[in-house]
N, C-alpha and C positions, 0 to 999 in steps of 0.2 A: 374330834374335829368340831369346830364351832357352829351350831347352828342357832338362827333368831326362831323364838318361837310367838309368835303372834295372837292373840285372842281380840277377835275383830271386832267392829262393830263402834266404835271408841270417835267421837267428833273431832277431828284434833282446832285445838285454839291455842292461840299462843304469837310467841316473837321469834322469829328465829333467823338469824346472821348468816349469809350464805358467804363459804371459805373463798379463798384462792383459787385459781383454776388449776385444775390435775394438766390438762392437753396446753394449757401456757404456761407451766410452771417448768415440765420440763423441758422443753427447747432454751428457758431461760437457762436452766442451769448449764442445761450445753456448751452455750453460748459464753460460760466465764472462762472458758479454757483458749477464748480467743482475746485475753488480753494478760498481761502480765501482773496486772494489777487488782486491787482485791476489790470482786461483785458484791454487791451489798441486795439479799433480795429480803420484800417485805409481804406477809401475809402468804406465805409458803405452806400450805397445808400438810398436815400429819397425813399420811398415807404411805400406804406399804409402796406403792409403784415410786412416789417420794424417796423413802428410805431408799430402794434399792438403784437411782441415779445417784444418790448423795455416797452409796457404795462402789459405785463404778467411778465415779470423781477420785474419789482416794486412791483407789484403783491405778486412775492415770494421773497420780502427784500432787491432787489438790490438799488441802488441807479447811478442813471446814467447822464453823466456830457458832452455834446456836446461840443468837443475843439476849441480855440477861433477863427483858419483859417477856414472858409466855404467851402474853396477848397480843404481841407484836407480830409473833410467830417469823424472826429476823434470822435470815443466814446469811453467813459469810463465806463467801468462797474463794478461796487464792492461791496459786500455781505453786507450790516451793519444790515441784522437780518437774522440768521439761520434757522431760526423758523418754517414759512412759507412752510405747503405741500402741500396745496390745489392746483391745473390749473381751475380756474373757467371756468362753460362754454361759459359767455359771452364776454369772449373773446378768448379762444379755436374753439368755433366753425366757427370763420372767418379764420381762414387757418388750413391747416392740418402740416404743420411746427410745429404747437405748441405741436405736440407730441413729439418734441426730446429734450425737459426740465426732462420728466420720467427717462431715463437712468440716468443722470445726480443728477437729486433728489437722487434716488435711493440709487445710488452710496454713495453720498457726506452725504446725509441726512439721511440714512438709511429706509425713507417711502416715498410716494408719493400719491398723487392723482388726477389723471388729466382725466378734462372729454375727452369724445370720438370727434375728433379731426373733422374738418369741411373742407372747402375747395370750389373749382371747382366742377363744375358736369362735370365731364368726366369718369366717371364709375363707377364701384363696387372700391374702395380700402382698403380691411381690413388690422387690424396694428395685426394678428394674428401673422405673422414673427416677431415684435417686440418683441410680449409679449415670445412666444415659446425662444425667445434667451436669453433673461430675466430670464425665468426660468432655463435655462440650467447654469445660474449663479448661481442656488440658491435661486433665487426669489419668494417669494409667492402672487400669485397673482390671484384676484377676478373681479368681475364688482357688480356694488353697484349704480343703479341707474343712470346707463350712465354713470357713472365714473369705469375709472379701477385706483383699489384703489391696492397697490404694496409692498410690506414689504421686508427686507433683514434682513433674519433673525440673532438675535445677530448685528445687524446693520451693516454687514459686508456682501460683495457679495464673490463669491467662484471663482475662472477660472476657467474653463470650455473648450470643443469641442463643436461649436455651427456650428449649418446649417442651413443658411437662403436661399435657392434655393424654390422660391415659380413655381406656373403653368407659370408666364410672365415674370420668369426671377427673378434675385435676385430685395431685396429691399434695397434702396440708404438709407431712412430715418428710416431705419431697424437698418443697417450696420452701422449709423450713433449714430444712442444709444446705440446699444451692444456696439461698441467700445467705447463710451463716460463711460459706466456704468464698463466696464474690465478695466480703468485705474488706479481704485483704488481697483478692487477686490483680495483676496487673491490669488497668484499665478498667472499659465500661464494661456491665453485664444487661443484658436484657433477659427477663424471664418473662415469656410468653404462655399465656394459660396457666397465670398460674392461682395457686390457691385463697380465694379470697376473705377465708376465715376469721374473725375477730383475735384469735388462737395466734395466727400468723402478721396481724399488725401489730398485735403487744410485741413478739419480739423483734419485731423493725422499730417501733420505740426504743426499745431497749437499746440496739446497737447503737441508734440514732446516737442516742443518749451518752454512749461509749467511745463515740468521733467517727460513726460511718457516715457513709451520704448515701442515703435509701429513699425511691421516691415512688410514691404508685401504690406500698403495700395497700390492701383491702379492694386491690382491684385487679383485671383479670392479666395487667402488665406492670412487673416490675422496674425498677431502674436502679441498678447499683454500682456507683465511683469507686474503683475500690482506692484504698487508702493506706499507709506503709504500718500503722501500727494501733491499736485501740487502747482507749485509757478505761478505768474502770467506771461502778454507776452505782447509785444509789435507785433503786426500783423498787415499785410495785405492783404484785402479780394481779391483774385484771379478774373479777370477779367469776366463779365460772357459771357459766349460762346453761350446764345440763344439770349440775345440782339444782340450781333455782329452780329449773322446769322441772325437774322428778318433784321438790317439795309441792309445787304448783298443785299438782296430777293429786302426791298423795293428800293434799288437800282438798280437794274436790270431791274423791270417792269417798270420802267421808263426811261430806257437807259441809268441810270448815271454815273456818272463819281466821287466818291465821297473816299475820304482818309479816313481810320479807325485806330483811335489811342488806346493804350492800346487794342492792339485785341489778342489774345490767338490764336495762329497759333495750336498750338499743341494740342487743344484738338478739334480742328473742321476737321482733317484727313478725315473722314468720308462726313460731307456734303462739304465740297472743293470739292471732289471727285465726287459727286452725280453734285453740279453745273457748272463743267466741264465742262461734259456731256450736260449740258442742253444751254451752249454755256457763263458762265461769268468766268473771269479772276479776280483772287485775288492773286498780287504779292506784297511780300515785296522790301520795297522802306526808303532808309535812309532819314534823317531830307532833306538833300539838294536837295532831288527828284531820285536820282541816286537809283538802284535797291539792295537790301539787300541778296548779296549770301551765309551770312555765318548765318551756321546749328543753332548753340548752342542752349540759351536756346529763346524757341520761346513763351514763355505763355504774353508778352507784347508787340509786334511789333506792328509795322504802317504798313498799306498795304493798295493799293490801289483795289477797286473794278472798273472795268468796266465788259460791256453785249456787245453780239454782237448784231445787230440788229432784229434775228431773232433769236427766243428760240428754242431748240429741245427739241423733248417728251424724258423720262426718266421712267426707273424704280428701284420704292425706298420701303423699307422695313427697318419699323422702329424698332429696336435693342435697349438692353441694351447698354452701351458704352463699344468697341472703335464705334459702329454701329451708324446707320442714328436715331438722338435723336427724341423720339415723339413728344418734345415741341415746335420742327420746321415743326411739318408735316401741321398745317395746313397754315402757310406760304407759303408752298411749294405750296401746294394745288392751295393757290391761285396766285404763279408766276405760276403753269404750266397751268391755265385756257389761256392764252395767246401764249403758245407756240404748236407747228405746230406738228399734227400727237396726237397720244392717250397715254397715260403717264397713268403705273398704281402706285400707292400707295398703299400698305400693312400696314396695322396696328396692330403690334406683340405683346404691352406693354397696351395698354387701348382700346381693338377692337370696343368699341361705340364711339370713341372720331373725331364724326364727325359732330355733329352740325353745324359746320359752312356750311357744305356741303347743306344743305338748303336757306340759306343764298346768299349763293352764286349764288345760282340757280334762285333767285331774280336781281343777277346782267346781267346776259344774261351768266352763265357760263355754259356749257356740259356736268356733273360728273353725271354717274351712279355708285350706289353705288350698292357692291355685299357682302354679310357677311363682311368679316374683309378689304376689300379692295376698293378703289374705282378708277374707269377710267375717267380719265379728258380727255376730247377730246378740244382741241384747238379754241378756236375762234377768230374771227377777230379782237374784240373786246369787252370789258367788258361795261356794261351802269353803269353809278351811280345810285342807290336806298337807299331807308328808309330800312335798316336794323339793325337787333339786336343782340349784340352782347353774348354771354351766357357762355362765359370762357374766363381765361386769355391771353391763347395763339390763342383761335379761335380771338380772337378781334385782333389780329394783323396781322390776317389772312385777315381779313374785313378792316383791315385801308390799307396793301398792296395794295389788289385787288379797294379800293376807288383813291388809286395813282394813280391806272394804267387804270383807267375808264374813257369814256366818260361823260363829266357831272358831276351832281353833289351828293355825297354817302352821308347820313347819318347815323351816328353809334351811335345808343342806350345805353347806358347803360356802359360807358366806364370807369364806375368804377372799373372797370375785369381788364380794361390794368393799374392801376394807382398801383394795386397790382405787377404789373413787369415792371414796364417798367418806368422813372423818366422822369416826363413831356416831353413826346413823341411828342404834339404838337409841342412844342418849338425845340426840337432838327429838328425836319421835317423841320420846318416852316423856321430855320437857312441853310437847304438844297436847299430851294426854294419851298416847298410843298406849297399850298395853302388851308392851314386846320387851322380850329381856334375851337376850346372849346364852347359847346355854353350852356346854361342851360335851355332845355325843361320841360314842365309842363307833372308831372306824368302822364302814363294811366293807 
């Protein structure tokens, strides 16, 4: 089984290109099985959770063609069989993504059947807001043996007033199939509360872009005309904003100094803000190094990250978006083991999603955990240890805190990170980290 093995301590400097987004990549891909016509996507990142939609596509009839620059990182995607309703489970149950093929089935196909969706362990997450907004399309819809099996009756979805405001906030991969599944249904849709993700305006561009009429995404009410039939698009998948922020983090606990290309200034408002506070500078800076003052639009800049040399405590509390994202808390978690004074963290959207917090407690970290929240109290320094990694975003929590450690970290099971994050080693290792991939023998 693959583990990183870390020897900390290491400054990282360097350039480095932040991919595609993982959480907007795939609703894109979803989103080609509502047209006939072939999706052209651009900057598609390598990743396992990646592969395994590009396997369910095929799955359900698509046929898909990798374009011939590698640096393009260009797919093609094109229907050549209608046919196909099934989401098998063995390959549903490796991410929970593969739930947002159902709107789109739904929609295009008039049935669907996709089993009950898998993922991370980081909590309870029912798709009860999916199906609830589904139905308020008109949709008839059952469960059949772990699959939720979905009909549009007359083969045809209805518009509708839908409300997806669940107890932790709206749902992103909710919001993501009701509007996927109202672009071809008859009439207006209203989606009330719904998710106002950057995640979730890329693919309202996208359909846009495909002949839907969608008005509102990025804010808490949508509006969509539906429309009799979508043409295909030529895209590009929006930059993702938790990579940027994990490199942000693992350059900080190292004191780096390191240049982020393709970074999304505008949908990280929120943690800029929180890592202010906590003492790191993230400024735009033109090609020739000179500093970049003009506003416009900011979802692609280059910007430079440095840290002061001494972290302050922080208090952060994780939100729907424009708020502090949950995919970066345990990052955070583990830059503020290192900084000075007691830092609390809140967790608002998945309140168990603290695994790593044991973990870390292995490394010489401070954190008492209290219900929803936990206090990191500062220490002098982190030790490296054998640790194991147990989700995708905790593992990049554990590769941080392995940067910024005495010694040397092992990380378990980093199959978690290969689901987000595109050979993380390699990007590190071009920073100056001293981390290499190694393959241990199961326990």
């Amino acid at each position: 089984m693959d583990a990183f093995v870390i020897h900390g301590g290491k400054r990282l400097r360097g350039r480095v290109r932040i991919n595609g987004s993982k959480n907007a990549c795939l609703p894109l891909l979803a989103a080609a099985l509502l047209t006939d016509d072939a999706v052209t996507l651009h900057d598609v990142p390598d990743l396992s959770d990646i592969g395994n939609m590009n396997r369910l596509l095929e799955s359900l009839g698509c046929t898909l063609a990798k374009g011939k620059d590698p640096a393009t990182k260009t797919l093609r995607i094109t229907v050549t069989n209608p046919e196909p309703i099934e989401a098998h489970y063995d390959i549903v149950r490796t991410m929970r993504a593969s739930i947002c093929v159902l709107g789109p089935m739904l929609a295009k196909r008039g049935r669907a059947r996709v089993s009950m969706p898998g993922g991370c362990n980081i909590g309870d997450r029912p798709v009860d807001l999916h199906l609830r907004g589904l139905r308020a399309l008109g949709a008839q819809i059952h469960n059949e043996g772990g699959y939720i099996v979905a009909e549009a009756p007359g083969g045809k979805l209805k518009g509708g007033r839908v409300f997806l405001g669940g107890p932790f906030g709206s749902t992103v991969l909710g919001t993501d199939n009701v509007m996927s599944a109202a672009v071809l249904a008859e009439g207006t849709t209203i989606i009330e509360s719904a998710a106002c993700e950057p995640e979730v305006e890329d693919l309202a561009n996208m359909l846009n872009a495909m002949g839907a009429k969608i008005t509102g995404a990025g804010s808490p009410r949508i509006t969509i005309e539906g429309v009799e039939k979508l043409r295909g698009a030529d895209y590009t998948v929006m930059a993702d904003r938790i990579e940027a922020g994990t490199y942000i983090m693992a350059a900080a606990i190292t004191n780096g100094d390191v240049v982020l290309e393709n970074f999304p200034t505008d949908t990280l408002t929120a943690v800029m803000d929180r890592l202010e506070e906590v003492g790191i500078g993230v400024e735009s800076i033109l090609p020739d190094g000179s500093k970049n003052p003009a506003p416009g639009d900011r979802m692609r800049d280059v910007v430079r990250v440095f840290s002061a040399r001494r972290l302050e405590s922080v208090q952060v509390v994780t939100q729907p978006y424009p708020g502090f994202p949950t995919d970066l808390q345990a990052q955070l978690t583990a830059l503020l083991c290192l900084a000075d004074g007691n830092s609390i963290i809140t967790e608002k959207i998945f309140p168990d999603r603290f695994m790593h917090v044991a973990e870390l407690l292995r490394m010489n970290a401070n954190i008492m955990r209290t219900g929803t929240s936990a206090m990191v109290s500062g220490v002098k320094r982190l030790e490296g240890a054998q640790v194991m990694a147990s989700d995708l975003r905790a593992s990049a929590g554990l590769v941080i805190a392995g940067l910024g450690a005495k010694g040397t970290t092992t990380i378990n099971r980093v199959y978690h990170l290969d689901r987000g994050y595109e050979k993380m080693e390699l990007t590190l290792q071009a920073l100056g980290a001293e981390i290499e991939r190694v393959n241990l023998p199961a326990t």
